[in-house]
N, C-alpha and C positions, 0 to 999 in steps of 0.2 A: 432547473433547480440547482441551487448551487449547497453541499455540506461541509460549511469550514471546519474542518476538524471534527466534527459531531462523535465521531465513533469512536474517537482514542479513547473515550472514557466506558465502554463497555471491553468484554473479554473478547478476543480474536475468535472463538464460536458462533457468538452472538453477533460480531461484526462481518461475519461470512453470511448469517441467515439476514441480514439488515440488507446488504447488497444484493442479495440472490431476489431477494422478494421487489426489490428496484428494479432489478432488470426485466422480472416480469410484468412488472403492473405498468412500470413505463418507458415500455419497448422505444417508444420512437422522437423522446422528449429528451433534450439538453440536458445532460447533467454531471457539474464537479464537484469531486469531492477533491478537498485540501487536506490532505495529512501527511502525515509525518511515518506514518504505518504503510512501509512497502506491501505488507499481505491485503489493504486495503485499496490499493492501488493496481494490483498485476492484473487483474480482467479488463482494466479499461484500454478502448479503442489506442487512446493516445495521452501519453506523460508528459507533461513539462518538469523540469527539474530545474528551479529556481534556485541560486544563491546567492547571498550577498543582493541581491533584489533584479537580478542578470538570470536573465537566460542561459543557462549551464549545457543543457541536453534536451534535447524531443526526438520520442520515440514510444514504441509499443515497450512492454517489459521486456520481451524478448530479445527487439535490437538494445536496449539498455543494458542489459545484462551481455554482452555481446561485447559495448564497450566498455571502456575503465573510466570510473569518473565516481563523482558522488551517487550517484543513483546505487549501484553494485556496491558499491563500498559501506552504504547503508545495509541492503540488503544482507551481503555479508555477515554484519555487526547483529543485525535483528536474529537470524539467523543461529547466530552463534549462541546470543543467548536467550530463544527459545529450547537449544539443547542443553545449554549449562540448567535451566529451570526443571526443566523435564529431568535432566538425572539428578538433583537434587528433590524433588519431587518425589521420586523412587528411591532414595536413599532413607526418606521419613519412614 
């Protein structure tokens, strides 16, 4: 199964219960997702990190996050402003 991007248009909740119910129902069956959304991406087996149309990085989240490259530097960035929302969020 392959989902190019599918999820960026729902909320990061909703795209953690979309993934969760994929790993269960289809334990043992191919499948990528394309996005752009690190949080949608950290439980898979294995990452490519594509730029410019090149092979950049391959790796678990864990060794990505490990090195310096675009992967982390995304991560980072989402990251940051997940908390810049959230304290604005609470400042309403």
């Amino acid at each position: 199964m392959i989902f190019d991007d599918s999820l960026s248009a729902v909320d990061t909740e909703t795209d953690a219960r979309i993934r969760a119910a994929l790993r269960h129902r289809i334990r043992d069956a191919a499948v990528i997702i394309i996005s752009h959304r690190i949080s949608s991406l950290m439980q898979a087996d294995k990452i490519l990190v594509l730029k410019g149309g090149t092979v950049e990085d391959f790796g678990s989240h864990r060794e990505l996050m490990e090195r310096e490259g675009t992967y982390r530097r995304i991560f980072e960035m989402q990251a940051a402003g997940i908390a810049e929302t959230a304290e604005t969020e609470t400042e309403k």
